[in-house]
C-alpha positions as CSV (number, residue, x, y, z in Angstrom):
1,X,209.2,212.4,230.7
2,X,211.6,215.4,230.6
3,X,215.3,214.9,230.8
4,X,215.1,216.8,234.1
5,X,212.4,214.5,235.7
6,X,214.5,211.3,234.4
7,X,217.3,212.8,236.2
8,X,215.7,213.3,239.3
9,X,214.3,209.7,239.4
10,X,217.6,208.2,238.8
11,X,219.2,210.1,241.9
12,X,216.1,209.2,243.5
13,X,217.1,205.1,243.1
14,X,220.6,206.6,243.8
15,X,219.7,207.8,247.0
16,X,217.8,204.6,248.1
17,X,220.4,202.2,247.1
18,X,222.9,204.6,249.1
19,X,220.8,204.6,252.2
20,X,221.0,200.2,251.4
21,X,224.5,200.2,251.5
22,X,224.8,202.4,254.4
23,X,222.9,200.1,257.0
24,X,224.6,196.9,255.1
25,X,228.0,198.2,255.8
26,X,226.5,199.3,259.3
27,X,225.8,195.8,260.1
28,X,228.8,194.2,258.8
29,X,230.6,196.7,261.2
30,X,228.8,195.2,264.3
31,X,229.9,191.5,263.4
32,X,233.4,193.1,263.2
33,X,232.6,194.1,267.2
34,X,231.2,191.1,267.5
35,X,234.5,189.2,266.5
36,X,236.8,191.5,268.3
37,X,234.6,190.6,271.4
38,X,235.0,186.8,270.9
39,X,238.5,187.2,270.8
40,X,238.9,189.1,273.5
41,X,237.4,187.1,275.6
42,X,238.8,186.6,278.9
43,X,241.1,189.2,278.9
44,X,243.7,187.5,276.0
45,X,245.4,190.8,274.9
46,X,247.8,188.7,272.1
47,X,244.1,188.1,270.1
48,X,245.3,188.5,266.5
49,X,242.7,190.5,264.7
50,X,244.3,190.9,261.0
51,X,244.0,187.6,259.2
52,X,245.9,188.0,255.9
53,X,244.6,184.6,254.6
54,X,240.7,185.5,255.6
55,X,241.1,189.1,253.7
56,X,242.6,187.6,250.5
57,X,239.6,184.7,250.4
58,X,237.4,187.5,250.8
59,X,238.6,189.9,248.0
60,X,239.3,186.6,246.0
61,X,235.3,185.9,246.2
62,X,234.4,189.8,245.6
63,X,236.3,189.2,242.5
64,X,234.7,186.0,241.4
65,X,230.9,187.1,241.9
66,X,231.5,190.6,240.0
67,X,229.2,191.1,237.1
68,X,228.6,195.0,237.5
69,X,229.7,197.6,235.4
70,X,232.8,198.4,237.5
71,X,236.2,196.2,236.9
72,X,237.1,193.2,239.5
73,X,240.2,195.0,240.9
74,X,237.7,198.7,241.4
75,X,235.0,196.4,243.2
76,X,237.9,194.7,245.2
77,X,239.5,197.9,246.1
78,X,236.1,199.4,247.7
79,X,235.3,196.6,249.7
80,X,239.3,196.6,251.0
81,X,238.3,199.7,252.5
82,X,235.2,198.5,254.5
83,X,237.1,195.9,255.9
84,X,240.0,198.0,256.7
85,X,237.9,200.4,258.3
86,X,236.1,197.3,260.0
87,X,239.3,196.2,261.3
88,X,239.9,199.6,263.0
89,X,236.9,198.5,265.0
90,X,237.8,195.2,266.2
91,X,241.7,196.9,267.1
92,X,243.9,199.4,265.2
93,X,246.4,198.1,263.0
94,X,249.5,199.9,263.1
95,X,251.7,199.7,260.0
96,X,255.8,200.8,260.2
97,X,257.1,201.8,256.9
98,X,259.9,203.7,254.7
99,X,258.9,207.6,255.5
100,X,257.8,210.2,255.8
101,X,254.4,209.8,254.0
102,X,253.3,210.2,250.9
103,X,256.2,207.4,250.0
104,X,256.0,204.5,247.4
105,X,255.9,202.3,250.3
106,X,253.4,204.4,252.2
107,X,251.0,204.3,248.5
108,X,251.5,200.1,249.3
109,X,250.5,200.4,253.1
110,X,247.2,201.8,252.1
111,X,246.8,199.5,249.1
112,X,247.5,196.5,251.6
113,X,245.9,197.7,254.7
114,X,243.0,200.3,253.8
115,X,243.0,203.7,255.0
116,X,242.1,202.8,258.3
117,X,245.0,201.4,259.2
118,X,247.5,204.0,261.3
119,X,250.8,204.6,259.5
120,X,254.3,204.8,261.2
121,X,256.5,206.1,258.6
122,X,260.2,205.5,260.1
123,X,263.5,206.7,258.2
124,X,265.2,203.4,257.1
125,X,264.0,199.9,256.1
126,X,266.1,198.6,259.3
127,X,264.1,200.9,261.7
128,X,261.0,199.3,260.2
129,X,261.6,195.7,261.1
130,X,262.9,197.1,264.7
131,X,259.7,198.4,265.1
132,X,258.2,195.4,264.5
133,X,260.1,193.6,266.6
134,X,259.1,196.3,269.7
135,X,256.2,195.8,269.4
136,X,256.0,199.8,268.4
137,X,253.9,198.6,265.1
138,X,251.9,195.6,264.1
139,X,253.4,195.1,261.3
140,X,255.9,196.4,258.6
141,X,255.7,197.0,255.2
142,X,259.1,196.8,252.9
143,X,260.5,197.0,249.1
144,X,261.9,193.8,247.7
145,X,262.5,194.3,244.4
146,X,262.1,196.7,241.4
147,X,261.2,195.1,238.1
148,X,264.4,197.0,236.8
149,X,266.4,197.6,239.4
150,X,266.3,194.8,240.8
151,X,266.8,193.2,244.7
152,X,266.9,196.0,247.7
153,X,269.9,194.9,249.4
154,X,268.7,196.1,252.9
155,X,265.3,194.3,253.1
156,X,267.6,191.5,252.2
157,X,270.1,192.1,254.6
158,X,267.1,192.3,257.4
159,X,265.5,189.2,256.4
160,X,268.4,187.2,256.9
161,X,268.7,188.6,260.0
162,X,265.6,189.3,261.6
163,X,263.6,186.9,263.6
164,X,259.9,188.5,261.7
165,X,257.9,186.7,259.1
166,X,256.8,187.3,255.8
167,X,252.8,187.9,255.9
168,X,251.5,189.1,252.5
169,X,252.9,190.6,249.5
170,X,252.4,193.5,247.2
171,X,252.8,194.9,243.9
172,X,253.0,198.5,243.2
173,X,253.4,199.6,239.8
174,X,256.1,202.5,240.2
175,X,255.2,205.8,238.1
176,X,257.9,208.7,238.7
177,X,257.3,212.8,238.5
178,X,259.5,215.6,238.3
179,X,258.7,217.8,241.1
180,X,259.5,221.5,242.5
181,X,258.3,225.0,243.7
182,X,260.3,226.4,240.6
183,X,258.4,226.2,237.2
184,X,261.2,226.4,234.7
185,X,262.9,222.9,235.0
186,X,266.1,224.7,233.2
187,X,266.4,226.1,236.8
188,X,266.9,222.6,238.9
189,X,270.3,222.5,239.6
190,X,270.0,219.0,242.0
191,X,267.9,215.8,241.5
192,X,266.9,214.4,244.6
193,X,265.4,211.0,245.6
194,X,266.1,207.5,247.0
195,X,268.9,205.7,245.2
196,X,266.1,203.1,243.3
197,X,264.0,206.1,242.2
198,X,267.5,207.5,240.7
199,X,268.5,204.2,238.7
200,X,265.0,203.8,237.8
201,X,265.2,207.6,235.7
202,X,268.7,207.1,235.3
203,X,268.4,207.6,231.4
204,X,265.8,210.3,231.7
205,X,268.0,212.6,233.7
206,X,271.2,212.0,231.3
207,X,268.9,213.2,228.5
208,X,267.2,215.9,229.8
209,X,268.8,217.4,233.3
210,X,272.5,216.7,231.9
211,X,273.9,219.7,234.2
212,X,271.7,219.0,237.4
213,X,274.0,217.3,240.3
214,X,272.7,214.0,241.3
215,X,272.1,213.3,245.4
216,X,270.7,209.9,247.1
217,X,268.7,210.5,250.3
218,X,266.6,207.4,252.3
219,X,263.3,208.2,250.2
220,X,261.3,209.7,247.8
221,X,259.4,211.4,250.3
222,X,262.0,212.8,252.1
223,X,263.0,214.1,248.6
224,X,259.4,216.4,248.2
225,X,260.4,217.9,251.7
226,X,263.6,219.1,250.6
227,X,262.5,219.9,247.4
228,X,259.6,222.2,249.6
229,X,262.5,224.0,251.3
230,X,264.7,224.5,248.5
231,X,263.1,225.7,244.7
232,X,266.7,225.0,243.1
233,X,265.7,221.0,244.1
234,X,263.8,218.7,242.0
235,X,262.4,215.8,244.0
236,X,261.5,212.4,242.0
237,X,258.3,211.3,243.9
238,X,254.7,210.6,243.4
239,X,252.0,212.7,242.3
240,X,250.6,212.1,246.0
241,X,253.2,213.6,247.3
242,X,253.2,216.9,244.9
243,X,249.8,217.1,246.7
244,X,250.8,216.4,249.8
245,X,253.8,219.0,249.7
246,X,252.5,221.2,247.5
247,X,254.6,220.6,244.7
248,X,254.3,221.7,240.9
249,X,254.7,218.6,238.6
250,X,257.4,219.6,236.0
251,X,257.0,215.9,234.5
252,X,255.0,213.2,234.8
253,X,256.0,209.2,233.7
254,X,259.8,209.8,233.6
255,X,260.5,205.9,234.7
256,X,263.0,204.2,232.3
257,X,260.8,201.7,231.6
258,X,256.8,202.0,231.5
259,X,256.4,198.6,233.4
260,X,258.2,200.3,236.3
261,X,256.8,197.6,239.4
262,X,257.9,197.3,242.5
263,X,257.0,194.4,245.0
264,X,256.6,194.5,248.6
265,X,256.5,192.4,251.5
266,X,254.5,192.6,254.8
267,X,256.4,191.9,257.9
268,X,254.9,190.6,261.1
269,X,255.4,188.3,264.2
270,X,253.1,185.6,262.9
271,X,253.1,183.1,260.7
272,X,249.9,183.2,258.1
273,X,247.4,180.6,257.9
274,X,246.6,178.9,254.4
275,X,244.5,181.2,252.2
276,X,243.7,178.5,249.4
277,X,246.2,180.3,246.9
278,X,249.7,181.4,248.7
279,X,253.4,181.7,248.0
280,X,256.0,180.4,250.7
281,X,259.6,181.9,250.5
282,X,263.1,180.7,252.0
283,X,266.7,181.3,252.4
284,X,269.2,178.5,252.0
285,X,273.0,178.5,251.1
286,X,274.2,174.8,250.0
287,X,278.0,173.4,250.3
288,X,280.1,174.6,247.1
289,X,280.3,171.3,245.5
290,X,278.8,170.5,241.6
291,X,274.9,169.8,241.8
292,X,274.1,171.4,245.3
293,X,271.6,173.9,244.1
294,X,270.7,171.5,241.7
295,X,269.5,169.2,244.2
296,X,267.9,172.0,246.4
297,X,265.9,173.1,243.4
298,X,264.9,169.1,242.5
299,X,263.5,169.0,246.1
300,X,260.6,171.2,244.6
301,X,259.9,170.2,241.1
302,X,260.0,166.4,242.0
303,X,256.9,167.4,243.8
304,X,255.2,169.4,241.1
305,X,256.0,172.7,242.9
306,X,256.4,175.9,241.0
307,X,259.2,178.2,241.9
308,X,258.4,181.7,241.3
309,X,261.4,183.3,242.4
310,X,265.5,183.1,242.4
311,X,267.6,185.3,243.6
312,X,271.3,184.6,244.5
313,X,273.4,187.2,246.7
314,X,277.2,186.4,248.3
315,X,277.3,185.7,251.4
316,X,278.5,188.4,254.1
317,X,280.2,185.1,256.2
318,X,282.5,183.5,253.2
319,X,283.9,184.5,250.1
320,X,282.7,183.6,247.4
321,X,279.8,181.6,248.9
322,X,276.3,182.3,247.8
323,X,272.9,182.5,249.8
324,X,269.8,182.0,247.5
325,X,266.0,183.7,248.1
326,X,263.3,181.5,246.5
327,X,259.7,181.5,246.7
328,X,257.5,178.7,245.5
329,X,253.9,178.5,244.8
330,X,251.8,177.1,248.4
331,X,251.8,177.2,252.0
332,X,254.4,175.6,254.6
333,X,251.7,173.5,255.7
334,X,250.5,172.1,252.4
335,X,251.6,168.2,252.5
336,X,253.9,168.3,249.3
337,X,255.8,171.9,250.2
338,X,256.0,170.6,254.0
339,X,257.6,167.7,252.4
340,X,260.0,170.2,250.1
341,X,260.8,172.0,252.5
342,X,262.0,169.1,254.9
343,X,264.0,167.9,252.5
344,X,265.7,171.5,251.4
345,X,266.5,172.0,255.0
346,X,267.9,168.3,255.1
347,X,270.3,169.1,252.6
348,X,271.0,173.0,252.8
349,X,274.0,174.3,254.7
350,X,271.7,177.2,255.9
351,X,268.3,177.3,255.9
352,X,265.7,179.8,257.0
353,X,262.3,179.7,256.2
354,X,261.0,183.4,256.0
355,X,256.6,182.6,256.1
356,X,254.0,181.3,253.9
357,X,251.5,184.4,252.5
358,X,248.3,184.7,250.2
359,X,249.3,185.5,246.4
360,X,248.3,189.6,246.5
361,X,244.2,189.5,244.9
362,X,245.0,193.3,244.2
């Protein structure tokens, strides 16, 4: 057989398997209907359609039963599409994050929610929770803390403050470009970019844009616009947004550190059923005595529960008091973190438990 005629039966099997996926994908979109017709039976218009905990068991088993050719996290990533774009069947979800897009946070909207999912970028992390909160989106999606930058301060400031939950989590590893209309890099005479992206390239601009003038604006994104208007701007964004703004990459990877990550949270009005494999996280500020957080953090590992997560911040009502964010491995509802949690409360000055949410499968 000729290599011509070995090539055409191959795209031949191609073609059939296509047409196979096509009608299975067909028919898993009418038991989406199907679903979104159960649940809107009569008339309930507060049906919740996104399960975070059903999506994660799903892309948990996807996972499990791989044995092709193509990696785990590839096979999960195709089939988070057909669900998102089942989902869009059974009811739109609409997702408020940091804008405009082709943001870091927009890249983790997509990677969270499929490509279905409608985005509403707004101009600051506080405008994303009040959206939320207006019911203007279904959920939010915010940045929580860079692997070397550390907490974001204003996602913090909103949690303590805003009546939403945590729903899900995500981890975006964080790769940073150089981007402008102008060629010749020796012409930038301003960096622009959010203030994380900045301290994230901190030493990359000292050693190699020493004379460029340094300017913070609310995000990358916002950055490639102004570097589209103005070809004495370099932006630090994404290579999605050089695409999306038509921008020429002067450099690519200029992170500090290679392991650049940033995690998000999801932000919604419910609280999230158990997945089989969750975090829960809190806020709690204790009495300044000797011990307190000691026996805050003993409420957790006399029951065998992991803490993932520390983070200590002063308190905007006292000086020199702290508040602490922790998350710990398990749901709210599992009998030992129930139990935890009880007894944190018992004992904390403040206490606020932010949600329970399925460890990201992505």
């Amino acid at each position: 057989m000729s290599e011509k005629q070995q090539l055409t039966e191959i795209r031949n099997q191609i073609d059939s398997i296509d047409q196979q996926i096509q009608e299975l994908i067909g028919k898993r979109a009418e038991c989406a209907q199907k679903v979104a017709d159960i649940k809107t039976q009569g008339g309930d218009v507060n049906a919740v359609f996104y399960r975070p905990e059903r999506e994660a068991q799903v892309l948990r088993a996807v996972k499990e039963r791989n044995e092709s050719l193509l990696p785990d996290n590839e096979m999960a990533k195709l089939f988070r599409e057909i669900m998102s774009a089942c989902l869009a069947i059974e009811q739109p979800v609409t997702v408020a994050f940091l804008g405009p897009e082709g943001s870091y946070s927009h890249a983790s909207m997509v990677k969270q929610f499929g490509s279905s999912a409608h985005p509403h970028p707004v101009s600051t992390i506080e405008d994303v929770f009040e959206a939320v909160e207006k019911g203007e989106a279904n959920y939010g999606i915010v940045p929580v803390e860079n692997s070397s930058e550390g907490v974001v301060k204003q996602t913090q400031n909103e949690l303590i403050h805003s009546g939403l939950k945590v729903s899900g989590e995500v981890d975006m590893e964080i790769h940073h470009c150089l981007l402008s209309t102008n060629p010749d890099i020796e012409q930038v005479k301003k960096v622009v970019a959010h203030p994380q992206a900045l301290g994230q390239c901190e030493e990359w601009i000292k050693n190699n844009l020493p004379w460029a003038e340094i300017e913070a604006v609310d995000s990358n994104a916002l950055a490639a616009k102004m570097a589209r208007e103005d070809s004495s701007l370099a932006a630090i964004a994404s290579e999605q947004a050089a695409q999306l703004y038509q921008l020429i990459v002067l450099e690519k990877h200029i992170e500090d550190f290679k392991d650049n990550t940033t995690k998000f949270w999801v932000v919604g009005r419910e609280y999230t059923q158990p997945s089989g494999c969750d975090k829960t996280a809190i806020i709690v500020s204790m009495q300044n005595k000797a011990g307190a957080l000691l026996d805050i953090l003993a409420c957790f590992s006399e029951r065998g529960i992991n803490m993932t997560r520390i983070i200590s911040r002063p308190s905007s009502d006292k000086t020199w008091d702290y508040v602490f964010f922790i998350d710990v491995l398990g749901h709210k509802d599992d009998e030992n973190v129930r139990s935890a949690l009880a007894s944190v409360e018992d004992k904390a000055a403040f206490y606020k438990l932010l949600g329970s949410f399925p460890v990201s499968p992505l």
